[in-house]
C-alpha positions in Angstrom: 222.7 90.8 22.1 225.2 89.0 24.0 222.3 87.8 26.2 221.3 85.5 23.1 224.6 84.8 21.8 226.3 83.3 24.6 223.8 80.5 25.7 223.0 80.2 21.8 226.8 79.6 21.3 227.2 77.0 24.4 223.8 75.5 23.1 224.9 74.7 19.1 228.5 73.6 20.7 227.2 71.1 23.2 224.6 69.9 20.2 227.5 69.4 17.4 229.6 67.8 20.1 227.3 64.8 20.7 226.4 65.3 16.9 230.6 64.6 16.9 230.7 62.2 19.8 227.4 59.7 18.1 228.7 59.4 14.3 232.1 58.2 16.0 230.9 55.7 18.2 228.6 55.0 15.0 231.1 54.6 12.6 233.6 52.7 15.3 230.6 50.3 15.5 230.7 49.4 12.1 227.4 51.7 10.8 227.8 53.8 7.7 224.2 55.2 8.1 222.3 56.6 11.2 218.6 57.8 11.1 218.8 57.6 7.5 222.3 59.9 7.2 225.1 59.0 6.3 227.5 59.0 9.2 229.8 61.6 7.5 227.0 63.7 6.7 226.1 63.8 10.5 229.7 64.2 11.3 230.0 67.3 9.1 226.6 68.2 11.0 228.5 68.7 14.0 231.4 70.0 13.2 229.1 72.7 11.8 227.3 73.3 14.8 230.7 73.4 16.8 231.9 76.1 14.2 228.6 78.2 15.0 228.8 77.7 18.4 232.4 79.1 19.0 231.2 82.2 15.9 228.7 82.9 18.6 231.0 82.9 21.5 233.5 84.7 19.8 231.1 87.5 18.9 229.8 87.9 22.3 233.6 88.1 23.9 234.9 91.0 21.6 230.6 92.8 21.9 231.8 93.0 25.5 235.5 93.9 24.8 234.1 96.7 22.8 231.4 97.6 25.6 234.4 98.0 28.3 237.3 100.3 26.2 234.1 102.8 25.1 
């Protein structure tokens, strides 16, 4: 399991970060819609896939935790 959750975690982090990263340089540009979004909506996007990302993570570190005190 923590063979999938850990590059699954890294993946949907690094993903929401540039999700992050573009509607910021979007909206600091002066755009209020990207690729037919809004650029809060794509924001929100991100900072969902951030949120997923460290769920993942966190799951995998306490799997193992678990895996070395049994």
């Amino acid at each position: 399991m923590n063979a999938t959750l850990l590059p699954l975690g890294r993946l949907a982090g690094f993903i929401g970060f540039l999700l992050c990263l573009v509607a910021g340089l979007a909206r600091l540009a002066g755009m209020h819609w990207f690729a037919g979004f809004e650029i809060v909506t794509v924001l929100q996007i991100g900072i969902g896939g951030m949120v997923f990302g460290c769920f993942c993570l966190l799951v995998a570190l306490t799997g193992s935790a678990r895996q070395d005190s049994a």
